[in-house]
C-alpha positions as CSV (number, residue, x, y, z in Angstrom):
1,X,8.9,9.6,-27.3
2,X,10.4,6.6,-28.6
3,X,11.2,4.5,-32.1
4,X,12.9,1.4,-32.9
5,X,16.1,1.3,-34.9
6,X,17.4,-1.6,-36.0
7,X,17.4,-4.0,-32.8
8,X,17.6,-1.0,-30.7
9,X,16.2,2.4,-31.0
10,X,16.3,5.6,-29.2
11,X,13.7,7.4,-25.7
12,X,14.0,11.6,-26.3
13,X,13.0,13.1,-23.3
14,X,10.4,15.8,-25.2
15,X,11.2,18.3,-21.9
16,X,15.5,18.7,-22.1
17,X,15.3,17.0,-25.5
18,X,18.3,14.5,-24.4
19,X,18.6,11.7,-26.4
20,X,19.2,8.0,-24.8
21,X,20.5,5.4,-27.8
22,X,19.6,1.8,-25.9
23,X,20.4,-1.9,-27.4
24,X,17.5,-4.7,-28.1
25,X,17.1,-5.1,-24.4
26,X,17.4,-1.8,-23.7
27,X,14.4,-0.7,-26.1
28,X,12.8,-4.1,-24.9
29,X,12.4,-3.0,-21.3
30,X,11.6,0.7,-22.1
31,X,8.4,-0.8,-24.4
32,X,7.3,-3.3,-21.4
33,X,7.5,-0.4,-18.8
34,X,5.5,1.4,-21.5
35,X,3.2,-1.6,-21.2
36,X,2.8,-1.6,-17.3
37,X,4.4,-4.6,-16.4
38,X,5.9,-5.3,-13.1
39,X,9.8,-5.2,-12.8
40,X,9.7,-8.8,-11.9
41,X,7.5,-9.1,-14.8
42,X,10.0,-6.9,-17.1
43,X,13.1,-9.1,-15.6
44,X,11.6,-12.4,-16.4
45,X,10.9,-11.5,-20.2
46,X,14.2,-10.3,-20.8
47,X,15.9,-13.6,-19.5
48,X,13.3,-15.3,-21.5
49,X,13.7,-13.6,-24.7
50,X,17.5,-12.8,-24.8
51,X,18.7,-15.7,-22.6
52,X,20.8,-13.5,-20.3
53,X,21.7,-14.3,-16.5
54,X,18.5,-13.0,-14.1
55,X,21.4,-11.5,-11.8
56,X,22.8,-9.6,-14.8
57,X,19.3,-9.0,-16.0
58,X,18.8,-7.3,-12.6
59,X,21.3,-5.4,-12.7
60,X,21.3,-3.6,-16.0
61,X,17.6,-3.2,-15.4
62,X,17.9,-1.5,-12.0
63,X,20.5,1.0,-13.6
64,X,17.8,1.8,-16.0
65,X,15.4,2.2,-14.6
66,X,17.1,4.9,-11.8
67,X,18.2,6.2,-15.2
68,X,14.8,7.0,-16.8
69,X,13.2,8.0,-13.4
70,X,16.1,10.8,-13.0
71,X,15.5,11.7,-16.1
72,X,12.2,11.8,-15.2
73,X,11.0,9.0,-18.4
74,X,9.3,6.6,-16.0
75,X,7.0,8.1,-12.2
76,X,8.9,5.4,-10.6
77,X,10.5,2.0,-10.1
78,X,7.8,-0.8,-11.4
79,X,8.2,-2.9,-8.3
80,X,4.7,-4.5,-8.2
C-alpha cells in the first residue's frame, strides 16, 4: 500500500506493517515499478523528469530496489 504526501509519500508493507517515508523520486519509481516498466525504462524517466545524473540515478535506484525486494515490496529486480 502506498499514498502520496506532499512530493513524496510513504510504501507500508501490509505483512510487518514497516513504514518506508521516500522523496518525489523515491515515490516516483515505486509508482512506475507499480506500472511494469523496465528498470532501464524506470532510470530514464527519472533523469528525464528530475534532471538528475543517469549514474546517480542508477545508483539510488539499485539501492531501492534491493530495498523493496528484501522487504519483499517488489518479486524482483525489473531488469527487462
Amino acid at each position: 500500500m502506498s499514498n502520496r504526501l506532499g512530493d513524496g509519500g510513504v510504501v507500508v508493507n501490509l505483512r510487518t506493517n514497516r513504514i518506508f517515508e521516500l522523496n518525489a523520486t523515491g515515490m516516483r519509481a515505486w509508482e512506475l515499478i507499480g506500472e511494469g516498466h523496465t528498470r532501464d525504462e524506470i532510470e530514464r524517466r527519472l533523469e528525464d523528469e528530475f534532471e538528475v545524473e543517469p549514474a546517480r540515478v542508477r545508483a539510488e535506484l539499485a539501492t531501492l530496489i534491493a530495498d523493496f525486494a528484501r522487504e519483499g515490496l517488489v518479486d524482483a529486480d525489473p531488469d527487462g
